[in-house]
Every structure is written in C-alpha cells, then in structure tokens.
C-alpha positions in Angstrom: 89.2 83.6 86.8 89.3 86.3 89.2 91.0 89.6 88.6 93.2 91.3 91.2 90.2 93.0 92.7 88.8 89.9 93.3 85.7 90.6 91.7 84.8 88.0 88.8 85.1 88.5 85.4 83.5 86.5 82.4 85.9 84.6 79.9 84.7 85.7 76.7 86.4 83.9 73.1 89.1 86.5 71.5 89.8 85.8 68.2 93.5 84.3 69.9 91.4 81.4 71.3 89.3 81.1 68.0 92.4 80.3 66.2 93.6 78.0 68.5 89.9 76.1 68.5 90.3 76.0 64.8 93.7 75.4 64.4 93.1 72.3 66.4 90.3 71.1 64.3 92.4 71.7 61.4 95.0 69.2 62.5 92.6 66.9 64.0 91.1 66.4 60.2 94.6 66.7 58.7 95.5 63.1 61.3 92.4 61.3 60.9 92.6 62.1 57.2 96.6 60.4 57.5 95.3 57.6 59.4 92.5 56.9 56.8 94.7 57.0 53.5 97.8 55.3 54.8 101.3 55.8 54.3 103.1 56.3 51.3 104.8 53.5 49.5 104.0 49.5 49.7 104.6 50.0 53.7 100.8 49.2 55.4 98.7 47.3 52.4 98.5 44.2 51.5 101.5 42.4 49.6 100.9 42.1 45.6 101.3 38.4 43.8 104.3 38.2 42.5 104.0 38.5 38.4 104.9 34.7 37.1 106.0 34.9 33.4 105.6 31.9 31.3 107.6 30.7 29.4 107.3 31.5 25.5 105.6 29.4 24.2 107.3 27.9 20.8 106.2 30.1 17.5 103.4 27.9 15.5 105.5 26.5 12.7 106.1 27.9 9.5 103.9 26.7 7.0 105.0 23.6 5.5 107.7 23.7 1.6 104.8 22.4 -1.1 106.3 19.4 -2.5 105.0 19.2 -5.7 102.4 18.3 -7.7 100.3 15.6 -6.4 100.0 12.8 -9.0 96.6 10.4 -8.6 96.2 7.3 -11.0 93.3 7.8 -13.4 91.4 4.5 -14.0 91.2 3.7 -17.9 
C-alpha cells in the first residue's frame, strides 16, 4: 500500500485484523460443526420403522373348577 508520499509502508497485523482472522475461524468451526451434527428434528436422518403392535394376545386361561373327587374301582 503506498502512503500519500509515495514511499512504501509495511502492513503490519493490528489487533482489528486479528479479530477479524479469528472471528472467521470462529464461524468457520461453528458451520463445519452445523454441517457435521445435522439439523434439528427428524429433517436429514434416516426414517425410523414404524412401531407395529401386536395384537394381545388372549390371557392363558384360568385355571380349570376341580370337579371333585376322583373315584377309581378297587379290585376285591
């Protein structure tokens, strides 16, 4: 750059430009870091299987009424 002398003067980094470098770097970690993770939500990953229910199955049946003493014939 040259001054209004013309003569030439050196660039050197003010702490202006050093925020802007690291600002930049800062928000070029803060998109890669978006890209990476994804959006929110269900939007961008893979659908879930729907949950299928069965059906109840029927409750085992109550245990059977006794019906009594059994009787066996006794040979004589």
């Amino acid at each position: 750059m040259l001054s209004k002398a013309g003569a030439s003067r050196e660039k050197s980094m003010t702490s202006q430009s050093f925020a802007g470098v690291l600002g930049a770097l800062v928000a070029a970690v803060v998109l890669v870091a978006a890209f990476v993770y994804g959006p929110l939500g269900q939007f961008g990953k893979p659908v879930k299987p729907a949950v299928v229910q069965q059906p109840d199955a029927q409750p085992a049946p109550a245990v059977p009424a006794r019906r009594g003493p059994v009787i066996r014939d006794v040979p004589n």
